[in-house]
RODO-2510 file (C-alpha; in nm, 4 decimals, decimal comma):
residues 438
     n   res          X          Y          Z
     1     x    13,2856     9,1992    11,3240
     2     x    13,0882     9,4957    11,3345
     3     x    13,1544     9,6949    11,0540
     4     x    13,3840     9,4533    10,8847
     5     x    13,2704     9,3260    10,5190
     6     x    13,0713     9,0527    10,4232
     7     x    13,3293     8,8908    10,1931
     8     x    13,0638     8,7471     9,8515
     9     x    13,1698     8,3739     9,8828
    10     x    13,1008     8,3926    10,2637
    11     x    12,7986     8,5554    10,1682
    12     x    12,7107     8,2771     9,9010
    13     x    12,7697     8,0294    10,1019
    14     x    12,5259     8,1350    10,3972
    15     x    12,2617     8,2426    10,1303
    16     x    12,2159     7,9347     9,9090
    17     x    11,9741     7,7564    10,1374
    18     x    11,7307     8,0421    10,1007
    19     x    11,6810     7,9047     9,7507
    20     x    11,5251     7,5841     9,7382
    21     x    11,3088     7,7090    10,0930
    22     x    11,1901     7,9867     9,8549
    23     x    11,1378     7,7421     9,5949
    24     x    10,9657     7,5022     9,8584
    25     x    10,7469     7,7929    10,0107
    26     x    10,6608     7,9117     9,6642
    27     x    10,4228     7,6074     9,5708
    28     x    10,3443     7,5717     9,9450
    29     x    10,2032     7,9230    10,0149
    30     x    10,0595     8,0114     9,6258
    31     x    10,0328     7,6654     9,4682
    32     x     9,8749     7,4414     9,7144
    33     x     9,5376     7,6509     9,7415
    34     x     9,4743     7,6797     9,3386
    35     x     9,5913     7,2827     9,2932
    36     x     9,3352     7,1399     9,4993
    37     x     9,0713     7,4154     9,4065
    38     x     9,1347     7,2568     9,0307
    39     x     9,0893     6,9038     9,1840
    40     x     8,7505     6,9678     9,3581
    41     x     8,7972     7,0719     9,7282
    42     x     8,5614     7,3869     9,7779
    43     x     8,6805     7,7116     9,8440
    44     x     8,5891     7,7087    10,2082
    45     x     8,7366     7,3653    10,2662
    46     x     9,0538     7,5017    10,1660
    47     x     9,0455     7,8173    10,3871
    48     x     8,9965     7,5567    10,6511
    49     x     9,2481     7,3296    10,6001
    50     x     9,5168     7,6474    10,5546
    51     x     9,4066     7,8329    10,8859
    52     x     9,4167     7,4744    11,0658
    53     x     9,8005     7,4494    10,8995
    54     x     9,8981     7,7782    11,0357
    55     x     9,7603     7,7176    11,3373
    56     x     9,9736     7,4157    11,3834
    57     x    10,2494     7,7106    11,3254
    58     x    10,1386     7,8531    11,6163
    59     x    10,2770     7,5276    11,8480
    60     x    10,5273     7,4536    11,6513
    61     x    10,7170     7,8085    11,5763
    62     x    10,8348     7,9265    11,8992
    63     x    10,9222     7,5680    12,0356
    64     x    11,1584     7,5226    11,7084
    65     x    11,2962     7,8384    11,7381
    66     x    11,3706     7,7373    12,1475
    67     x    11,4733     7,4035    12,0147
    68     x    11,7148     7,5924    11,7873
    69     x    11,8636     7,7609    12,0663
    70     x    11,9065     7,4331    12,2874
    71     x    12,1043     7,2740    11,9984
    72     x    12,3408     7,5608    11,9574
    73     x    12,4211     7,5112    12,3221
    74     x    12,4598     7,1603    12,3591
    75     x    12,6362     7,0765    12,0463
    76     x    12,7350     7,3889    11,8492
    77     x    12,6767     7,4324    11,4772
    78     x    12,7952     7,0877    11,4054
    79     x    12,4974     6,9126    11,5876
    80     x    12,2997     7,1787    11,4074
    81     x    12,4123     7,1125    11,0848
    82     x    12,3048     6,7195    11,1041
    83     x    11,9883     6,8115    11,1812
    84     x    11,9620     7,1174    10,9138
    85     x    12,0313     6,7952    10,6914
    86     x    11,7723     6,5512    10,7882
    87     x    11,4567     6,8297    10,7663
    88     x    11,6188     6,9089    10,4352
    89     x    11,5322     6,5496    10,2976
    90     x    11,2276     6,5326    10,4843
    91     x    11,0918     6,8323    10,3042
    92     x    11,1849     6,7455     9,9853
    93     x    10,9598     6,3605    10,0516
    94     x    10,6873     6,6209    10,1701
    95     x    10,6724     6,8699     9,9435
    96     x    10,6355     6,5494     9,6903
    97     x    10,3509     6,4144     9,8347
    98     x    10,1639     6,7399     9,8781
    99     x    10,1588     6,8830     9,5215
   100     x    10,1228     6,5011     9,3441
   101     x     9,8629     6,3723     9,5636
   102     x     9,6696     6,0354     9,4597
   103     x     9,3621     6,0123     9,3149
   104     x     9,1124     5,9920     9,6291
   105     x     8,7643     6,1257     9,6959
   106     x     8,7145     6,5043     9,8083
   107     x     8,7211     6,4479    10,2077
   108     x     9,0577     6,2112    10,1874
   109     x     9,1971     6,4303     9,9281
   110     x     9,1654     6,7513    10,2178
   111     x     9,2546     6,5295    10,4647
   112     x     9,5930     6,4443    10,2739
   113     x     9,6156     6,8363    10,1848
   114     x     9,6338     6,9193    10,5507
   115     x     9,8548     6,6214    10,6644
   116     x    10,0586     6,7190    10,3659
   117     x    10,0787     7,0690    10,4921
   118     x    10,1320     7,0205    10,8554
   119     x    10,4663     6,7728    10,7866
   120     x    10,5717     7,0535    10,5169
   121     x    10,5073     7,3486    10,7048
   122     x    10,6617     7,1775    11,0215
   123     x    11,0474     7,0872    10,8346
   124     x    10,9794     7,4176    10,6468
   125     x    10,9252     7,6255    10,9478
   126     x    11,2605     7,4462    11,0990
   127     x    11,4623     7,5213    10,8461
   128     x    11,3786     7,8933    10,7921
   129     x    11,4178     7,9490    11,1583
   130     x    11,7769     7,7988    11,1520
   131     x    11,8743     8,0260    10,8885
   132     x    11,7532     8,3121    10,9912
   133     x    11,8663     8,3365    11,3608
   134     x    12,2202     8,1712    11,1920
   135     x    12,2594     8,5580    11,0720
   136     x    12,1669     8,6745    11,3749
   137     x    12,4129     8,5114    11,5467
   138     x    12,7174     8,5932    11,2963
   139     x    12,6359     8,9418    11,4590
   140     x    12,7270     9,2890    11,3119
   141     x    12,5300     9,6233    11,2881
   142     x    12,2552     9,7230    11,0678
   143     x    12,4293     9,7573    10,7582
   144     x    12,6068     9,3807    10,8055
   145     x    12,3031     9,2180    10,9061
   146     x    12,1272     9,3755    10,6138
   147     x    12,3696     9,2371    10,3816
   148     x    12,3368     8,9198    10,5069
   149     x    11,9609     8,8995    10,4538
   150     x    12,0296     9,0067    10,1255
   151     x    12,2095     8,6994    10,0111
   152     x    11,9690     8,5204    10,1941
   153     x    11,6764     8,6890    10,0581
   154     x    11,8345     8,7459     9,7233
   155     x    11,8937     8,4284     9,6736
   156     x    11,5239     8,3350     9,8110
   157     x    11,4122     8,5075     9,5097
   158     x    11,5857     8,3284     9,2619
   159     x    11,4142     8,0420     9,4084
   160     x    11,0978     8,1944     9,3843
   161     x    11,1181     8,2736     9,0148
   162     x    11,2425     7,8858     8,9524
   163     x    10,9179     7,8206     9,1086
   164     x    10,6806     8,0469     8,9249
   165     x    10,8495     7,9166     8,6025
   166     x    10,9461     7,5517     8,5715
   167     x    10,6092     7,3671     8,6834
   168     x    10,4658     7,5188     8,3676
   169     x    10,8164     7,4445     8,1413
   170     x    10,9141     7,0894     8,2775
   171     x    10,6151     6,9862     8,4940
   172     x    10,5552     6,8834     8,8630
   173     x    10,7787     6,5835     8,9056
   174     x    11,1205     6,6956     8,7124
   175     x    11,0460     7,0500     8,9143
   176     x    11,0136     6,8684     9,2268
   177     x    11,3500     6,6391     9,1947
   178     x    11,5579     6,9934     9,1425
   179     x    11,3929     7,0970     9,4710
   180     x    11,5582     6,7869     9,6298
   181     x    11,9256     6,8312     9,4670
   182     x    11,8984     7,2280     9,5690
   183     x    11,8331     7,1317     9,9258
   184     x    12,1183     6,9443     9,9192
   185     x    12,3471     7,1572     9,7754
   186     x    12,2199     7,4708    10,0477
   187     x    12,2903     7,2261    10,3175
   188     x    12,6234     7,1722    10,1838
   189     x    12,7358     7,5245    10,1098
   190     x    12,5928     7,6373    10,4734
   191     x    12,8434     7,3559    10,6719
   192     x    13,1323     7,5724    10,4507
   193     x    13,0108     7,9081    10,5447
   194     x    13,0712     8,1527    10,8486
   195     x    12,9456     7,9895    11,1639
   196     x    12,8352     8,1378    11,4855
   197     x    13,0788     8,1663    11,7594
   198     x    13,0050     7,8959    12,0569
   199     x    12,8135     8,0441    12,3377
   200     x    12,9763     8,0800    12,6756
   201     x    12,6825     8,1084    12,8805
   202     x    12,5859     7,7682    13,0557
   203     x    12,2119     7,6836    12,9228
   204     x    12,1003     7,6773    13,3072
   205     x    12,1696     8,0661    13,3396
   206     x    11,9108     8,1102    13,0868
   207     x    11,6776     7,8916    13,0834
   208     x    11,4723     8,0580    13,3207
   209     x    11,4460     8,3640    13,0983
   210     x    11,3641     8,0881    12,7789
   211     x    10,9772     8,0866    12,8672
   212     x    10,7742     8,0531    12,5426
   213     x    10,6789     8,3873    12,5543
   214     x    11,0171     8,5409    12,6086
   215     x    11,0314     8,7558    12,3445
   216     x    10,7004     8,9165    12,3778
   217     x    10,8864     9,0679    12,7262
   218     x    11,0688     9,3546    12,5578
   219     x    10,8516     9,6431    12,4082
   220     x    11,0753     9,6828    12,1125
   221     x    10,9903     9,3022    11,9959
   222     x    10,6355     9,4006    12,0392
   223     x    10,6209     9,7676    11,8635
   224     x    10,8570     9,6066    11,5434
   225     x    10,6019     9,2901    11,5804
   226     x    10,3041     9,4957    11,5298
   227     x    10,4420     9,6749    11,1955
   228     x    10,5102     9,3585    11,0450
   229     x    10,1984     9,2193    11,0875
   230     x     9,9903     9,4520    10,9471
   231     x    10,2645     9,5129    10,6536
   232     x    10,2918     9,1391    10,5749
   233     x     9,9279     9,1214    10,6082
   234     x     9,9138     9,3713    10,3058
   235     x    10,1361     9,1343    10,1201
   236     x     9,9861     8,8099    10,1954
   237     x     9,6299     8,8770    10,0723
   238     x     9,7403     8,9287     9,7175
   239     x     9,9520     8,6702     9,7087
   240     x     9,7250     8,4302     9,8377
   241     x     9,4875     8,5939     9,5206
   242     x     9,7155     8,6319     9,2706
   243     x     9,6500     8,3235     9,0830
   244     x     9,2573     8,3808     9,0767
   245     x     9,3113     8,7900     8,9810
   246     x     9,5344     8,7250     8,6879
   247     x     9,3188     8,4227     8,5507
   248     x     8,9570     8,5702     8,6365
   249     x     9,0275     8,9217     8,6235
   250     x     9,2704     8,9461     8,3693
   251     x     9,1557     8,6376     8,1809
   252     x     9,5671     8,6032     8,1052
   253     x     9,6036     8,2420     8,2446
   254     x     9,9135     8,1799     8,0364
   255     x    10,0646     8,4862     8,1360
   256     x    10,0640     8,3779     8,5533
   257     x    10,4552     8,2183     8,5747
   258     x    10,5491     8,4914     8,3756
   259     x    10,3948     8,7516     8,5325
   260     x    10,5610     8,6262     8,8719
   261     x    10,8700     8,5762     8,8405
   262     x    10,8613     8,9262     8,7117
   263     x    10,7606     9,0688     8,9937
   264     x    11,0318     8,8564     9,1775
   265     x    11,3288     8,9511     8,9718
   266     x    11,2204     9,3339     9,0185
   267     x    11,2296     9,2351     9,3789
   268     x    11,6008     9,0931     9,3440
   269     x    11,6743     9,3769     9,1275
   270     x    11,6011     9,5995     9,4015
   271     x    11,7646     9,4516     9,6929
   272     x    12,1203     9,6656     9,6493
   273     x    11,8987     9,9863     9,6127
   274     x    11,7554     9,8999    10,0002
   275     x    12,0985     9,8283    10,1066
   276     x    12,2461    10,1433     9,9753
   277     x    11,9688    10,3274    10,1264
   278     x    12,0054    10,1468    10,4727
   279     x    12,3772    10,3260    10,4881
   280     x    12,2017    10,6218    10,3677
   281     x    11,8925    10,6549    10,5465
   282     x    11,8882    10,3891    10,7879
   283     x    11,6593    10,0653    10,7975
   284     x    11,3495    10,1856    10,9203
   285     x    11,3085    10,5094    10,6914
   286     x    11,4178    10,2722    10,3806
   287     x    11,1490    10,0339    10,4919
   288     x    10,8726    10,2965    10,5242
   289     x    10,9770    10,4121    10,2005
   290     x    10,9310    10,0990    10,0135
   291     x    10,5829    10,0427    10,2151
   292     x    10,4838    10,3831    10,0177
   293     x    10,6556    10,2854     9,6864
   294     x    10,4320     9,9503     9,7260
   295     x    10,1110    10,1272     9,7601
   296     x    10,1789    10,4090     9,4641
   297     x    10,2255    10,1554     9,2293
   298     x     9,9920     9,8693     9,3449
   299     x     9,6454    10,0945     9,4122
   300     x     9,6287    10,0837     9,0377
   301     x     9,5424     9,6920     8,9915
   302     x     9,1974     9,8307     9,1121
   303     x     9,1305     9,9747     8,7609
   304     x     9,2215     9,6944     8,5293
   305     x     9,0385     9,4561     8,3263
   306     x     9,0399     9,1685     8,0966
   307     x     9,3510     9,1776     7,8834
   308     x     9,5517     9,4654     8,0703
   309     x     9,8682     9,2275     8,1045
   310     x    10,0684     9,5348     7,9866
   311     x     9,9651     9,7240     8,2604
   312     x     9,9644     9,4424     8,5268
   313     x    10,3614     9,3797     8,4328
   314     x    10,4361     9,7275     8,4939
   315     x    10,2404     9,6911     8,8186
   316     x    10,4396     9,3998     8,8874
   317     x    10,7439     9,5668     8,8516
   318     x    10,7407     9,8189     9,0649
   319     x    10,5435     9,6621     9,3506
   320     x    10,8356     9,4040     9,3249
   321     x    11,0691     9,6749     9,3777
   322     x    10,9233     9,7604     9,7021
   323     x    10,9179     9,4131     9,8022
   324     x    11,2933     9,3696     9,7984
   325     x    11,2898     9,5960    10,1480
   326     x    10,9711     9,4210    10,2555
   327     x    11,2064     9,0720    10,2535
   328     x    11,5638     9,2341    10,3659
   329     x    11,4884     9,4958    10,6432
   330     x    11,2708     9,3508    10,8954
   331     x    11,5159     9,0689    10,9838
   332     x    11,7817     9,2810    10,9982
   333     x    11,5735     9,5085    11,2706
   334     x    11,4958     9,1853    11,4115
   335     x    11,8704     9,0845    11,4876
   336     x    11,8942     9,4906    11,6377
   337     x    11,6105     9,3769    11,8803
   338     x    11,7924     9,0769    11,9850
   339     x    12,1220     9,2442    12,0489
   340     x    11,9985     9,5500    12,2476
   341     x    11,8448     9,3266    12,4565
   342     x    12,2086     9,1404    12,5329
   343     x    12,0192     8,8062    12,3735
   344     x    12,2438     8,7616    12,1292
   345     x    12,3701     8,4121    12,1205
   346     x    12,1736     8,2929    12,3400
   347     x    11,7705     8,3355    12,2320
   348     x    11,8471     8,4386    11,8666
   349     x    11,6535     8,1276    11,7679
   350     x    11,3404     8,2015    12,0082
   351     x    11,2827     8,5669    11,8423
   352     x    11,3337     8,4201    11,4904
   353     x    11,0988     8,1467    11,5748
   354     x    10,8061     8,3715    11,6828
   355     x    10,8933     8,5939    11,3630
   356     x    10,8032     8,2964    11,1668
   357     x    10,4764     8,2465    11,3232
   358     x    10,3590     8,6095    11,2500
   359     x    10,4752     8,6069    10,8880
   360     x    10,3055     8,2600    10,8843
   361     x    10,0045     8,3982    11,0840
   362     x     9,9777     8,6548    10,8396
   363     x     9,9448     8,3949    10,5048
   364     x     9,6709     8,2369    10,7341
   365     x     9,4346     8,5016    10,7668
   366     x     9,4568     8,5629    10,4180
   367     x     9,3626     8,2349    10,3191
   368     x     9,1165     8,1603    10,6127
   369     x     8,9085     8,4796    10,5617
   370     x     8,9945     8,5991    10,2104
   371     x     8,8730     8,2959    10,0445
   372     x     8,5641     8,1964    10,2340
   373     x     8,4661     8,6288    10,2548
   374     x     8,4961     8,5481     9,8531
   375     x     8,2913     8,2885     9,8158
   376     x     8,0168     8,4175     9,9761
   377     x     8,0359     8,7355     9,7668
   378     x     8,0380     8,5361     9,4822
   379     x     8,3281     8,4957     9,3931
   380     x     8,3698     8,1425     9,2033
   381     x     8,6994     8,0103     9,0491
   382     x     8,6869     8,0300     8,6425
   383     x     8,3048     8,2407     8,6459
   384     x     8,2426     8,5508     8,5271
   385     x     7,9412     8,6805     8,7355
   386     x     8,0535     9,0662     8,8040
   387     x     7,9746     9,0633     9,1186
   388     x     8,2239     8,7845     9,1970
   389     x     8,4855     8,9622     9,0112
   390     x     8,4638     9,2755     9,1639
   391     x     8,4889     9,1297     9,4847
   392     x     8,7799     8,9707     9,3672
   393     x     8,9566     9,3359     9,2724
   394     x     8,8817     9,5183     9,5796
   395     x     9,0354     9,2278     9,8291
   396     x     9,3279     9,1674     9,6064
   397     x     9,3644     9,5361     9,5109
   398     x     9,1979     9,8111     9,7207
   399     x     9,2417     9,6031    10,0865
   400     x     9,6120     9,5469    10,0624
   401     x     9,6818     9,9132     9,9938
   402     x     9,5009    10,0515    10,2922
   403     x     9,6699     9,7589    10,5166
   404     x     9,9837     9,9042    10,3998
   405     x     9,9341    10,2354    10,4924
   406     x     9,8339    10,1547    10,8345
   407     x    10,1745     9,9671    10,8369
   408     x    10,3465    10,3024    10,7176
   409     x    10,1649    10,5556    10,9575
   410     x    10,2695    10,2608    11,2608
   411     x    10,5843    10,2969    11,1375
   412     x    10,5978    10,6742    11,0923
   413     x    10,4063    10,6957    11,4581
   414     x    10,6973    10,4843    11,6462
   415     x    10,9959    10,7289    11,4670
   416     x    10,8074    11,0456    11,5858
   417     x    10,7994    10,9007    11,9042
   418     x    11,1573    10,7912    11,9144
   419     x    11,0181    10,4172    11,9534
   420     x    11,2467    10,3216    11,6834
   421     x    11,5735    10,5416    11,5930
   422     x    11,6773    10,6665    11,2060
   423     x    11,9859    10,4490    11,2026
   424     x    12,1950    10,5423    10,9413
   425     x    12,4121    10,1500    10,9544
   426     x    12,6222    10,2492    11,1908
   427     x    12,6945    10,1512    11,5756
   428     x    12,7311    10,4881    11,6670
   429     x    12,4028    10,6110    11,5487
   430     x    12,1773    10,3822    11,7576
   431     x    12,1596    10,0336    11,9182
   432     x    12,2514     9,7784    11,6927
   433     x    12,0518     9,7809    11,4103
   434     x    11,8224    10,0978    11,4821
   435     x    11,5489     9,9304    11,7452
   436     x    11,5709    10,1110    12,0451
   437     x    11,5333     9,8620    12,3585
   438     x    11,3147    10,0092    12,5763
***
């Protein structure tokens, strides 16, 4: 299986439940915050309530992912596959409740945002986990495993773009019932696709080496970890802002679906330039080159105004662009890390599960420190005061880009130092899928 081709229906088939969890996390991660900020709960109640969700991600991430790893071995992808099916239907009763709350006064209506949050986030978290460390254990090298994140990803992005557009176009509830028949239908096509092969090794040979922290044992979990923190920290601070920047700064409210399912199609768009570039150049010099791409393009939202939508789609664009290796290429490092280590099969789930928590962690401290550090710079949703606005540009604009290029000279510090090998997709070239092991 390790160079052998991803045939498109197998890929389909894997890839389809990445759509309705993009089109869950969508409304969940962007949504949520400018909802209830419309219905009343302050600015610093909502930071709150978001870091106290994500912090709930911090429990429940790396026991899923260990819970994930338990089912695989006691039942196979069968007993997997029932249970892939009942979070699917409890998301789509969550998600429900969450974004058409009931009229109640401001502290029951962020109590029910956080409850609503910690059952979403907790069958949301469960789900992406599953499907993610399902890749992993298909197996393959760099350029396989890259492919398969792209239908996954690829098809996360069409998901996304649903997102941005129909809540505006249909409204909340019709948007909310194609959420349910998507999960449905991703369930479905995943019991048809390729599953993993059954594990041989007896779960008492490994559960001593299953400790919570397992992962966090081998230095090339923690030296990929620390990129993608401080890369997806880049990313999540704008898109926790976007919202506010387009309707504040740009004072182009109308233009905010639009504008983001732009920037998600250029991300789709993209995707087969990263993968033809992984064969070429090898994961982790396609990644840094996107992190660069991302910053050329995006340092100039720091210089527009009211009415630049023009400019801001352009922006969009090619930021987007970049994205599509931001989304594809870390996973597929991920699943390297896991088989250098001789994990495969066996702890997939446990890795994924603490990968989740830092992308998660990452959306957190965005929200928990953007938004409060905003408000008491003056920044207020819908004003005008200068001050508040230019606060606004440099943490959506100027702080993201200088995040990123600490992610790029991490990343550009672990190749000099052989930390992480140019793999160019091939077996041959380097351990799995370029992440050296020791």
């Amino acid at each position: 299986m390790n160079g052998a081709a991803l045939p498109p229906a197998d890929g389909l088939r894997y890839g389809l439940l990445g759509l309705p969890l993009a089109f869950a996390a969508l409304p969940l991660y962007v949504h949520v915050p400018h909802v209830y900020a419309q219905l009343g709960v302050p600015l610093a109640w909502l930071g709150a309530v978001l870091l106290a969700a994500r912090a709930f991600d911090a429990v429940t991430d790396p026991w899923l992912g260990r819970a994930w790893d338990r089912a695989f071995a006691r039942g196979g992808s069968a007993a997997v596959l029932r249970r892939v099916a009942g979070l699917a239907a409890l998301l789509a009763l969550a998600m429900a409740a969450l974004l058409r709350p009931p009229a109640l006064e401001l502290p029951v209506l962020a109590a029910w945002a956080l409850a609503g949050l910690l059952i979403t986030t907790l069958a949301y978290s469960a789900l992406a986990i599953v499907h993610q460390s399902w890749a992993a254990r298909l197996g393959g090298d760099t350029a396989r495993q890259a492919r398969l994140a792209g239908w996954r990803e690829g098809l996360a992005l069409a998901g996304v773009v649903l997102a941005s557009l129909l809540p505006g176009l249909i409204g909340w509830s019709a948007t909310l019932a194609l959420l349910a028949a998507l999960l449905a239908l991703g369930t479905a096509a995943l019991a048809r696709a390729p599953r993993p092969p059954a594990t041989s090794v007896p779960e008492s040979t490994t559960a001593p080496q299953a400790g919570w922290d397992h992962p966090w044992r081998q230095p090339a979990f923690r030296r990929l970890a620390a990129v993608f923190v401080v890369s997806g920290l880049a990313s999540a601070i704008p898109a926790t802002l976007a919202l506010f920047f387009i309707a504040d700064r740009l004072q182009a409210t109308a233009w905010q679906g639009p504008l983001l399912a732009l920037y998600f199609l250029a991300a789709a768009a993209g995707l087969p330039l990263w993968l033809r570039l992984v064969r070429r150049l090898g994961a982790v010099r396609a990644w840094g080159l996107a992190m660069l791409l991302a910053v050329a393009s995006f340092a100039w939202t720091a210089t527009l105004g009211a009415g630049d939508v023009a400019a801001f789609a352009v922006i969009c664009a090619l930021s987007g662009l970049a994205l599509g290796a931001d989304l594809a290429l870390p996973p597929a490092l991920l699943a390297g890390v896991v088989a250098a280590a001789g994990e495969r099969g066996r702890h997939d789930g446990a890795y994924f599960g603490w990968w989740s928590l830092l992308a998660k962690a990452n959306l957190a401290l965005a929200a928990g420190l953007a938004l409060p550090l905003l408000q008491r710079l003056g920044y207020q949703p819908g004003g005008a005061d200068p001050v508040g606005l230019q606060a606004l540009t440099l943490a959506y604009a100027v702080l993201p880009c200088a995040l990123k290029l600490l992610a790029a000279a991490l990343l550009a510090t672990l190749l000099r130092r052989e930390a992480l090998a140019p793999a160019a997709g091939t077996a041959a070239a380097t351990p799995a899928c370029g992440v050296h092991p020791s």
